[in-house]
N, C-alpha and C positions, 0 to 999 in steps of 0.2 A: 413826022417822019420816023421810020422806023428801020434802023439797023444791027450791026452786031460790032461790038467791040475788036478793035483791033489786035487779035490776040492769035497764037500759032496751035492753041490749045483751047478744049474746054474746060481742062483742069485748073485752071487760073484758082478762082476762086478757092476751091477744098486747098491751095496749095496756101494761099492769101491764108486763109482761116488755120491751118495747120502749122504751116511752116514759117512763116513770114515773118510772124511776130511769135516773141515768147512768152507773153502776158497779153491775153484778150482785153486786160482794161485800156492798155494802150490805146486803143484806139481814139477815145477821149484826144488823149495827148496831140495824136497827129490831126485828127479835123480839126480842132482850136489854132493849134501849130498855123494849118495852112489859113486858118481866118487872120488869126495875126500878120501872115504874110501875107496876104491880100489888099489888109489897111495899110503896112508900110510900103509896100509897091504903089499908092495911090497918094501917100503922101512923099512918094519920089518922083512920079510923073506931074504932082502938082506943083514942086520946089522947081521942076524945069519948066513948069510953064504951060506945060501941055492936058491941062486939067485947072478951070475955071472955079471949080465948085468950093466949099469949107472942106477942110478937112479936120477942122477943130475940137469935133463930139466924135473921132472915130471910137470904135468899140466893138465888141466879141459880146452876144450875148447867147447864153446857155438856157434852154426852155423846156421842161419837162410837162408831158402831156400823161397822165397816167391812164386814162379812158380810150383815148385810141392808141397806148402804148408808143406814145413817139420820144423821142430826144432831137431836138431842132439848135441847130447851133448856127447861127446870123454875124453875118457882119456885114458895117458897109465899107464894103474897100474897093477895092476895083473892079469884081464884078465880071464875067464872061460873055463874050457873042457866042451865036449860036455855032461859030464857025473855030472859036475858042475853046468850046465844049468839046466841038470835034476831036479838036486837034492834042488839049490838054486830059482829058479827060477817056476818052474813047482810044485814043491810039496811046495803050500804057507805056508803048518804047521811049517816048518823047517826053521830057520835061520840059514843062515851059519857064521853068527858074534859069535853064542853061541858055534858053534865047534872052530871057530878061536881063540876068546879069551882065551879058556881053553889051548890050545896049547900053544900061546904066551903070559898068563897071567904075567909073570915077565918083558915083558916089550912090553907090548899094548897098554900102558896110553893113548895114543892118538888115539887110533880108535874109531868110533862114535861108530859105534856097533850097524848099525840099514839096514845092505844089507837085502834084501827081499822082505820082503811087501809094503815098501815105496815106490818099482819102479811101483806098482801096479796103483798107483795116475796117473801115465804116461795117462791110461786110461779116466782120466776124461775130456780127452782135445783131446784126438786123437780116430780117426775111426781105424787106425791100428797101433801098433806098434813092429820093429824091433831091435834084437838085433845082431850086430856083432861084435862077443869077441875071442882073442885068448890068452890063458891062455900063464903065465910065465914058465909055464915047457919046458922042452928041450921037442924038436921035437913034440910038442902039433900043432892040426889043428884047424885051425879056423873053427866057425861055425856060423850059422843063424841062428835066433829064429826069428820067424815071428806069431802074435797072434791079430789076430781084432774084442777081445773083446766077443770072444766066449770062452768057455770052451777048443775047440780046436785048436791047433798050428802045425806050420810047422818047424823040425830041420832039417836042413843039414850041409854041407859041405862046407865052401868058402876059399874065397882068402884076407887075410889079413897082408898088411907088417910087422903091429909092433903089440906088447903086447899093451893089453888094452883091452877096450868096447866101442864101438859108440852103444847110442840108439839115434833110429830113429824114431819119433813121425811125425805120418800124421794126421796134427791136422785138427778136425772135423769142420764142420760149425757153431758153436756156438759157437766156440773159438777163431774163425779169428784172434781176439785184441792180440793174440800171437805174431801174424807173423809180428810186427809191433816195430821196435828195439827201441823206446821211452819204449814198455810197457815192451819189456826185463832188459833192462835196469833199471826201475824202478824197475822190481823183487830183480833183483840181488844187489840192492844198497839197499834192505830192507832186502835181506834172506842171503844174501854171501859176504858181506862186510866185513868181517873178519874171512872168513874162513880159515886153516891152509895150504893150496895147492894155487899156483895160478890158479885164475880162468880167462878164457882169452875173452873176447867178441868182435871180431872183430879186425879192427887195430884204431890207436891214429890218431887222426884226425887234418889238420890246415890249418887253413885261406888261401885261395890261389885264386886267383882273383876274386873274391867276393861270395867265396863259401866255403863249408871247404870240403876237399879232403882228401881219405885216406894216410896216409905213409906207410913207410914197419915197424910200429914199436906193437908190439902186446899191446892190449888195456887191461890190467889186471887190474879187478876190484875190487879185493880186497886187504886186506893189511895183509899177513901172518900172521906177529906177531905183533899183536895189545896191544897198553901198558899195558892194565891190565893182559897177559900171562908172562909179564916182572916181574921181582924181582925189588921190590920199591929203592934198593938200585942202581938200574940200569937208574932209573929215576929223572928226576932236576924237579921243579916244572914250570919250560916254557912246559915241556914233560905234562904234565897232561893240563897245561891249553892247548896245542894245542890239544892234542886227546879230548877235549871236545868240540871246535870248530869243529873238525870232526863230532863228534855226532850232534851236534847242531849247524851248521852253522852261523846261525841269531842271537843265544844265546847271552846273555850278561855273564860279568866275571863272575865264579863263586865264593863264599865264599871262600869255602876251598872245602877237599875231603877225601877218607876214602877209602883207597889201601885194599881190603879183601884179603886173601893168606891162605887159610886152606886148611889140608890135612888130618884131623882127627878129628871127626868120621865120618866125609864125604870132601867130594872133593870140594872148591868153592873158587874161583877166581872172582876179580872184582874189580870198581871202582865206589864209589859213590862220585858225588857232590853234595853241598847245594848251590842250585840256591836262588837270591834275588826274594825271592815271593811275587806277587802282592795280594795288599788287599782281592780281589778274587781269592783266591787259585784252585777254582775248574777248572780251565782253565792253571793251572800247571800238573793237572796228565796224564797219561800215559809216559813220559818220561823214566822212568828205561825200558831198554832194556832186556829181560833174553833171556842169550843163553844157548845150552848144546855141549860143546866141540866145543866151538868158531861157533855152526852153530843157525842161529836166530832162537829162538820158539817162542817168542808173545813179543807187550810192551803195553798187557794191563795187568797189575800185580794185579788187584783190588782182593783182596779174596787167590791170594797165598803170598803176602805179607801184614803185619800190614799195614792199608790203610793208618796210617800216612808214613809211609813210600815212601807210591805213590807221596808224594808230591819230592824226589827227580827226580835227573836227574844222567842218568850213567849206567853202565852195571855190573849185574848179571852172572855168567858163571858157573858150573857146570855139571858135567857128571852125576851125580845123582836126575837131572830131568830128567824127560822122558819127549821124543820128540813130539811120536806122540799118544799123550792122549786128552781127552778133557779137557775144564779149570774145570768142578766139580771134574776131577778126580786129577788134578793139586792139585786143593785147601784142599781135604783131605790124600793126599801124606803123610806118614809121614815123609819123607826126607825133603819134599818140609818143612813143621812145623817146624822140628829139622834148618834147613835153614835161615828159618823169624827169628824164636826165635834168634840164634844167629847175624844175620843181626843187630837186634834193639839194642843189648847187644852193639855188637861195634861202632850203630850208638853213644848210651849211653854212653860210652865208653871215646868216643874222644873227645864230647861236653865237659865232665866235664875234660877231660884234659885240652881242653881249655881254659878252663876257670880257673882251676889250672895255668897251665904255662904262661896265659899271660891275665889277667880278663882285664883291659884295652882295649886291643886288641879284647877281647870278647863282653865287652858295647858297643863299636864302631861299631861292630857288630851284634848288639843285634835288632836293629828295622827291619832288615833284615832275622833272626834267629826264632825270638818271636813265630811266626804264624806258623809254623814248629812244634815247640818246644810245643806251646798252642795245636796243632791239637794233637801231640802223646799222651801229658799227656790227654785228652779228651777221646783217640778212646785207650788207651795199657795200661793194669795197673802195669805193670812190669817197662814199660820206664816212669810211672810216679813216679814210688816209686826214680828211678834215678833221674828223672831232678827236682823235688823238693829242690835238691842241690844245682843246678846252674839256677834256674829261676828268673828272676830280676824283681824287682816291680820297675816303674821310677815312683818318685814327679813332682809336678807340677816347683821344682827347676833343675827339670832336671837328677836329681842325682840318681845312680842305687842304690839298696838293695836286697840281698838275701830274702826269706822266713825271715829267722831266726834273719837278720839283721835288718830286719823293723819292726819285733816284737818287737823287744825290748827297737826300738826308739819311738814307737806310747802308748806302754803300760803304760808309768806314767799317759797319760792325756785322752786316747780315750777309757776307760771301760767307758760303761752305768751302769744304779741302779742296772740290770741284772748280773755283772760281766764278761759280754760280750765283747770282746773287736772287737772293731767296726774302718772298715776300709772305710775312705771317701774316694772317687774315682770323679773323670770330665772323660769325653769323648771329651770335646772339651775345649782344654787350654783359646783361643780366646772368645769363644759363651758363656761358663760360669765362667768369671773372677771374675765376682764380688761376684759369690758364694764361688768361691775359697778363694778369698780374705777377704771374712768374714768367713771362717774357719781358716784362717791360722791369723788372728787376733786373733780369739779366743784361739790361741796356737796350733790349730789342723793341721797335715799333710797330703796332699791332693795328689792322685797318680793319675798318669793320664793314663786309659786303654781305647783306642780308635780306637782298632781294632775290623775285624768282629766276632770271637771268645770269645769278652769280657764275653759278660753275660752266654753264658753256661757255660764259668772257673770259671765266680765268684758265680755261681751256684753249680759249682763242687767244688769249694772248699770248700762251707760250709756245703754241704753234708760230706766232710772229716771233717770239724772240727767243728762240730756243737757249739762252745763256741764262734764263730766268724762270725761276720757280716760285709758284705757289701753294703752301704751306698750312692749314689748316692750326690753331695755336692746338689743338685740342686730341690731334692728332698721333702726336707720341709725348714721350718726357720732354722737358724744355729744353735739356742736353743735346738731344737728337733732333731736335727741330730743325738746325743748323748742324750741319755735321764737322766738327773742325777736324784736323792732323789727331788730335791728342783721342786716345781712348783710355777707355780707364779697366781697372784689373776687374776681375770676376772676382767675386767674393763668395760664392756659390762655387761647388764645383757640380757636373751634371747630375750627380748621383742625388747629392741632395737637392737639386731643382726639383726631381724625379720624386723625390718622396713628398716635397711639400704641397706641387701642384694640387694632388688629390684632397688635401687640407682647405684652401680655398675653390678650388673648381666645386665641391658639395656645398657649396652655400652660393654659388652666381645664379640669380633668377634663368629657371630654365625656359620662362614665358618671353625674353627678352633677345633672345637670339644667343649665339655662340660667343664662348667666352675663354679665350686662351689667354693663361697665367703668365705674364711676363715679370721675371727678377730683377730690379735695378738698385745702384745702388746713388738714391735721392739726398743723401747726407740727413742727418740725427734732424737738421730742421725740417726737410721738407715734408712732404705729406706722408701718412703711414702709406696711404693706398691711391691710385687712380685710376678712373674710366678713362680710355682710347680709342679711338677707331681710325682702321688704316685708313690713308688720303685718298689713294685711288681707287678702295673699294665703293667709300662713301660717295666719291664722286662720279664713279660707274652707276650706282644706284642712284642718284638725284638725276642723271643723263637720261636713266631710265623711268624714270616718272613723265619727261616730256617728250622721248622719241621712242615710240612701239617699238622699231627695229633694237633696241636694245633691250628686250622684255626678261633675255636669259637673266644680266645683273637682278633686276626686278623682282625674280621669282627666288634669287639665293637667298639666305634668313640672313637678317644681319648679323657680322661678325665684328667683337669689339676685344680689347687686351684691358686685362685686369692687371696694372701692374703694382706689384708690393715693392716697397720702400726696406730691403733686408738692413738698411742702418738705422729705421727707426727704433726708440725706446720698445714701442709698442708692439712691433711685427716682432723684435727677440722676443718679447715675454710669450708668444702664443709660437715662440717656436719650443723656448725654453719650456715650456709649458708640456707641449709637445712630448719633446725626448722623458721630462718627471714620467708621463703616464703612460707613453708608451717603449721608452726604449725599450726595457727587457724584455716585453714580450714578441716587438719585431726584431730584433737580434737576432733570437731564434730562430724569426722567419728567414731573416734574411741571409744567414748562417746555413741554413736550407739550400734556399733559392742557391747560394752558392756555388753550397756541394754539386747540386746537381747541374747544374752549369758547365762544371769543370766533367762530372759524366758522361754530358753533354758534348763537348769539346775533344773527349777520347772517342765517343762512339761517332765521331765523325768524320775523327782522322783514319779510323779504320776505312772510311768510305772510301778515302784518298786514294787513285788511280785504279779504282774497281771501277764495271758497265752495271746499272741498274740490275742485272739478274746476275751477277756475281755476287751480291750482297746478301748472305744467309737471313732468312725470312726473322732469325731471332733477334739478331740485331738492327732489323728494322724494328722489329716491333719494341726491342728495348728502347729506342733511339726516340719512338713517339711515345711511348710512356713514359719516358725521362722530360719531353718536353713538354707533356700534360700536366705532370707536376709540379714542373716550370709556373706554366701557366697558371695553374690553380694557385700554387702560394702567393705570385704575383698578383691575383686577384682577389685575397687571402688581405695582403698589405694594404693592396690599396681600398676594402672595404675600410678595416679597421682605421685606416687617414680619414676618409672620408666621415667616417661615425665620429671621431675625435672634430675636425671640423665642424659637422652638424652640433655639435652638442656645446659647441665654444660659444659664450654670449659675445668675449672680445672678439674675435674675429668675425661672428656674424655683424659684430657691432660695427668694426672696420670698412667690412666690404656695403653695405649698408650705407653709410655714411660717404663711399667714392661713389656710388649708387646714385644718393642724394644729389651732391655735387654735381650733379650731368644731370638731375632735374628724370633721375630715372627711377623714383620709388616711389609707389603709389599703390592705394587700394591697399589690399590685406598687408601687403610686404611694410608699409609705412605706418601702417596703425601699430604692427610689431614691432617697429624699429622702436617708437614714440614707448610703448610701454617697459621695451627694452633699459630705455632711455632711463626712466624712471626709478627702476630697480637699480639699476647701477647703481645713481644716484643717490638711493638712501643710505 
């Protein structure tokens, strides 16, 4: 018999082949897909009764023909009439999973529920393909279905021994990489690796004079019941760590895991891990596998599950994703929703149990945990209102604290004038020790957050708490870190700020960014000199490493405060130093600069309630040649500061040395310092 497929169009097919699917390998996936559902629809009409035969050897076998280019995929499962073919096959509006399921909805649990359209994808790889199927019923004929991609097909009449379906895919010339048992192979280790049927691909293969040779033993690719279809109480924890070696071969241990088992108000099964994440977490996602009814749909989850989420590793399983959809339709699912939401709940869940039942065991775990835990509270506001309970700040002693625990040990001593209470933080234990160590002199507690998430958390969290700040230890003097009532007197007045700056500004590396001279006065102990950099510039610039839109921060050079210690021993001698060689002959200058200041000053007042051309042309021009004068002696000064500067070993030696301190001197600048070092010395 010869007809045309039930279809409103001829464009069926190009649309099949084009549109339908977004990976041509696919197709693999859906014919096996509906073989598997064929065997367990016949071991459901067999459990009722209504089918005589074993159903004990069912099986999915996969056949590669390279000479007449075929791929032949078998099973024996229930098999089609000719009037089946019709109906399932030829009229594509109709699924016969929707008449099957309603028959044996009391116990179909496990049919995929997706015969039909799926076999349709056959088409995107093959010039023609065949069906020969003979239905489970008594005294049923086998028949042929022959269709190459036209609207039109051929049914007849054939010869077949057993129950089942073989389709026969004559795969076309753009598909060749089919007929090649590496690229089979890697299908089915991505799409059917744990599907509920054995799937069979050729025979087990072994070494035999320096080749490998087939046996008589069938090569079944996948693993029927895969741990997470198991009941957890069915499972040791060696069972979990080894199916995660499965998943992940290369993988290293994982943390712990999180057995899902729900059956209401939807269906989901599964196993997550927490892998040890690397500082660059983005080279962690895709990991979570999501299947539907043990057959693989995607593991790219980005947008159907919370993206912190993506940072695990493990398998998803539920009958209530749909198969073959695309990922925007994935992503607004409401199943797929009601899914994530509870996904994150119990990832929430078992953290704080952990942390409950064994916090010990959970610190230990924690520099492993942190970047996980920092990414959800960031990107979920639901698992952040959870993990605010069990999130741990570590000090620079090492020592963990809840949220609620480190408030209440920093609050006697870290409020500013503001009421504020202000949290010190290092990024690097090593590189900023001695900042740390003149906080925690000061009585202050210093945490150490030195991962890549640091400043958008500590950004997020004072958007959450805006009565609390965070403080960089490294970031100004350790006076100002905290700002209290008391200020202390200037011991500089701006004049000589004014002349000293140009003294060390000629010696700040000009390779290193921008560098403004700040005065303080550190007392005789503290340091002569130190490196700073403002908070919110730094942290505008780390913002801008990981969010384009901020690229302006990005592109500025860094800016850092050089500040001098004016009650050190050392900083007087290179001031004193200073005034021996140069005062008398800036004196002069500046006994100048004066004068002409104050000429400056009359030629101005002249200006006073005159209109620009009221102003005789001579005392304009007096007025800018008085302030060119200005200008030159003023640049006059500040060369000669700067050449005084330059030529100072002590104060190259100084700023050198706060340089050092911040892990900021290197190449030529530090070979100099080192030989500097030496001369002093002798």
């Amino acid at each position: 018999m010869k007809g045309k497929i039930g279809v409103t169009s001829d464009n069926l097919f190009p649309i099949i082949k084009k549109f339908l699917y977004s990976d041509h390998d696919i197709f693999l996936r859906e014919i096996v897909s509906n073989a598997v559902d064929a065997t367990q629809k016949l071991k459901t009409i067999a459990s009722a009764g209504k089918y005589k035969g074993s159903v004990e050897q069912l099986k999915v076998t996969i056949t590669i023909n390279k000479d007449e280019k075929t791929i032949t995929i078998s099973d024996n499962g229930i098999g089609m009439t000719s009037d089946e073919v019709e109906k399932f096959i030829n009229q594509i509006a109709f699924s016969g999973a929707n008449e099957f399921l309603e028959k044996y909805k009391d116990d179909a649990n496990a049919i995929i529920g997706h015969f039909g359209l799926g076999f349709y994808s056959s088409f995107m790889v093959s010039e023609e393909v065949e069906i020969i199927t003979r239905s489970y019923q008594t005294n049923a004929k086998a028949v042929r279905w022959v269709c190459d991609g036209s609207p039109e097909y051929l049914l007849e009449e054939t010869e077949k021994d057993q129950v089942g379906t073989d389709i026969i895919m004559h795969i076309n010339a753009d598909s060749i990489e089919f007929l090649e048992e590496s690229r089979i192979n890697e299908l089915l280790n991505k799409y059917c690796k744990f599907l509920p049927i054995p799937v069979v691909f050729g025979k087990k293969k072994e070494w035999k004079d320096g080749k490998y040779e087939d046996t008589d033993e069938d090569n079944q690719v996948n693993e029927v019941v895969p741990a997470w279809v198991k009941k957890p109480t069915d499972l040791k924890e060696e069972d979990y760590v080894s199916f995660y070696h499965k998943l992940y071969p290369s993988g290293d241990e994982p943390l712990f895991h999180i057995h899902l088992n729900v059956d209401y108000p939807f269906n989901l099964t599964g196993i997550l891990y927490f892998p040890k994440l690397k500082n660059n977490f983005e080279v962690q996602k895709n990991k979570i596998q999501l299947y539907c009814s043990q057959v693989f749909v995607t593991d790219s989850v980005e947008g159907i599950v919370p993206e912190f989420l993506t940072l695990l590793h493990g398998v998803i399983d539920s009958p209530d994703i749909p198969l073959n959809v695309s990922r925007s339709y994935l992503q607004n699912d409401s199943n797929v929703k009601k899914i994530s939401g509870h996904i994150t709940k119990k990832v929430a869940d078992r953290l704080t149990e952990l942390f409950k039942e064994n916090r010990p065991g959970f610190e230990e775990k924690w520099n492993d945990l942190k970047l996980f835990i920092e990414y959800g509270m960031l990107t979920d506001e639901k698992f952040y209102d959870k993990a605010l309970k069990f999130y741990l700040f570590k000090n620079s002693d090492d020592k963990s604290f809840t949220w609620e625990e480190y408030e209440t040990i920093i609050e006697p001593n870290q409020k500013d004038k503001d009421n504020k209470l202000v949290y010190l933080y290092a990024t690097n234990k090593d590189e900023q020790f001695s900042f740390i160590e003149a906080a925690k002199d000061k009585g202050y507690d210093v945490l150490i957050m030195n991962d890549v998430l640091a400043t958008p958390l500590l950004n997020h969290f004072e958007q959450k708490f805006p009565d609390k700040h965070f403080v960089r230890v490294d970031s100004d003097v350790v006076d100002k870190l905290i700002l209290k009532d008391h200020t202390k007197e200037e011991i500089l007045s701006l004049d000589e700020k004014n002349e000293l700056s140009p003294v060390f500004q000629a010696i700040t590396p000009k390779d290193r960014g921008q560098f403004i001279i700040d005065f303080q006065d550190l007392g005789e102990g503290g340091l002569p000199m130190m490196v700073t950099q403002n908070e919110f510039m730094r942290r505008m610039k780390d913002m801008s490493k990981m969010q384009s839109g901020m690229s302006f921060y990005g592109d500025l050079p860094d800016s850092y405060n050089l500040v001098v210690n004016v009650s050190h021993p050392l900083i007087k001698k290179v001031i004193a130093d200073k005034h021996e060689k140069l005062e008398s002959e800036l004196s002069v200058t500046i006994k100048e600069i004066s004068k002409f200041k104050t000429e400056k000053e009359a030629l101005q007042k002249l200006k006073e309630g005159k209109k620009e051309d009221e102003i005789p042309q001579e005392e304009k021009d007096l007025l800018k040649e008085t302030e060119n004068k200005i200008s030159e002696l003023e640049d006059s000064k500040r060369k000669k500061l700067e050449a005084f500067g330059s030529s100072n070993d002590l104060a190259k030696q100084l700023v050198d040395l706060a340089l050092l301190a911040n892990n900021m001197l290197r190449g030529e600048a530090l070979n100099n310092f080192v030989k500097r070092s030496v001369e002093i010395l002798k």
